[in-house]
N, C-alpha and C positions, 0 to 999 in steps of 0.2 A: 523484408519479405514482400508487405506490399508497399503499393503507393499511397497509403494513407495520409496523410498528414494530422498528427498526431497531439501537433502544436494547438491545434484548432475545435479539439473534443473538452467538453468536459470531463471530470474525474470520472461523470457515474458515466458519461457515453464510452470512454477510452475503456471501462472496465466491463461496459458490456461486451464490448467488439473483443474482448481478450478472451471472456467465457464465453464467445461465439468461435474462437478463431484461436486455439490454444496452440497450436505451433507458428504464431506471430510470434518470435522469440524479441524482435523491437519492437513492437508493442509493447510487450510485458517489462523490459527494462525500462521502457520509460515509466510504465505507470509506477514502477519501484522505485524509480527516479520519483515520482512525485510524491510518492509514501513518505519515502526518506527524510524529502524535503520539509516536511511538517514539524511545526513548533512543537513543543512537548513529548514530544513521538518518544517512548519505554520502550526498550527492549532485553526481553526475563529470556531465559532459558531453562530455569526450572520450575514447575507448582510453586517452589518452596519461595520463589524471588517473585512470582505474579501474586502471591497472598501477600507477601509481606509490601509490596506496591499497594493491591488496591486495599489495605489497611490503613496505610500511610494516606491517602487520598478521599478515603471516609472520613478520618477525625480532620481533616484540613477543615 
């Protein structure tokens, strides 16, 4: 949508410009592109799987 170059932001600049600029629909895929991309990255869909996570990550 624009011509930003997106390559060239940091996480926290790319995420501001996204909560500036919320119908940047490429914008926002890449910053999920870099979410994604992270080591360890959890993903719960219920209370029941985020308790039982960060349970698991307390006694570690």
């Amino acid at each position: 949508m624009s011509n930003l170059d997106y390559k060239q932001l940091t996480e926290a600049e790319l995420r501001k410009y996204i909560k500036s600029h919320p119908q940047d629909e490429d914008a926002f895929q890449h910053y999920l592109s870099i979410i994604r991309a992270k080591p360890n990255r959890v993903v719960v869909s219920t209370d029941e799987q985020l308790e039982a996570e960060l349970k698991q990550r307390l006694t570690s």
